[in-house]
N, C-alpha and C positions, 0 to 999 in steps of 0.2 A: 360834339366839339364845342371847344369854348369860342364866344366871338372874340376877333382882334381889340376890343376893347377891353377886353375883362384880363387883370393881372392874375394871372399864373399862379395857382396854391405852390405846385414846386419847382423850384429853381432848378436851372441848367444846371449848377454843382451838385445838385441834391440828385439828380438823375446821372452825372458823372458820380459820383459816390455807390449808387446805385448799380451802374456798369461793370464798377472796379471791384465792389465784392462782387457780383454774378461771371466774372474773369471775363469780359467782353468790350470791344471795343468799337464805339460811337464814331460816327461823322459829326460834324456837326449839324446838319440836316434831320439825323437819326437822333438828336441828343433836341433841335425843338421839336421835333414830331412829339416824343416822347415826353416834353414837358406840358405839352399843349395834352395828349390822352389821358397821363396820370392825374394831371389839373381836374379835367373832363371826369373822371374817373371817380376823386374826390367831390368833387362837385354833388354828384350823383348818390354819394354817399349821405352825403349831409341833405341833402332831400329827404332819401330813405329816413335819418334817425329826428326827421319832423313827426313822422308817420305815429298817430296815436296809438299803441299798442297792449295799452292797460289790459282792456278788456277779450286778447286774441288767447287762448293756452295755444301753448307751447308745443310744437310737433317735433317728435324727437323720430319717429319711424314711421312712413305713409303707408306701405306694405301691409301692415300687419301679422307679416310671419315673425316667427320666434327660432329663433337659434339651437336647435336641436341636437344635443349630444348625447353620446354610449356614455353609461354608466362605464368607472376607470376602475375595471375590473383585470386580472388577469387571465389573459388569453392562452392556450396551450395550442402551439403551432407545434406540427408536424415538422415541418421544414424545417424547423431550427434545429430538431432531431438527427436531421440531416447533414446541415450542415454544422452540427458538433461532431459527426460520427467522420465528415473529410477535416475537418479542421486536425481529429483527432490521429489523420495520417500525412499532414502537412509535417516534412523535416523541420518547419522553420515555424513557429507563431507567435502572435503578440498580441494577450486581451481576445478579442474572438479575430481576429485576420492573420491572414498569411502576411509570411515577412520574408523579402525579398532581398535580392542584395541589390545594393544601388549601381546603379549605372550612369550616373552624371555626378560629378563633383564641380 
């Protein structure tokens, strides 16, 4: 938290502004808390981008797994067999589905 002496990075509007896009509605109690953490928050930020970093690389994935996919091959399913051979005694279809008559307007 910030101490009572230190001015505020954002303003009580800047955190109404903040509420009114995210569709939410503030006390005013909820509206300094919220100036006082975000403050806090930046604060802590700007610490961080002190931090010498020249010499860190970059970590992009800690894991070291890789992403693993099927060659995009075409597959011959049975069941599609299947379900062309009922399609093909649907009274009614559309594209591969049954077509139905509607029951709500």
């Amino acid at each position: 938290m910030i101490s009572k002496k230190q001015v505020p990075r954002i303003s009580s509007e800047q955190v109404e502004h903040i509420a009114k896009l995210a569709r939410i509605e503030l006390t005013e109690k909820e509206k300094e808390k919220f100036t006082n953490e975000l403050s806090s928050i930046l604060d802590y930020v700007e610490k961080l981008n002190e931090v010498d970093t020249k010499n860190i690389e970059s970590i992009q994935q800690i894991t070291g797994l890789n992403n693993i996919t099927r060659s995009d091959i075409e597959i011959r399913n049975p069941k599609s067999e299947i379900r062309n051979n009922i399609l093909n005694e649907a009274s009614s279809k559309k594209d591969n589905y049954f077509k139905v008559p509607k029951i709500l307007e």
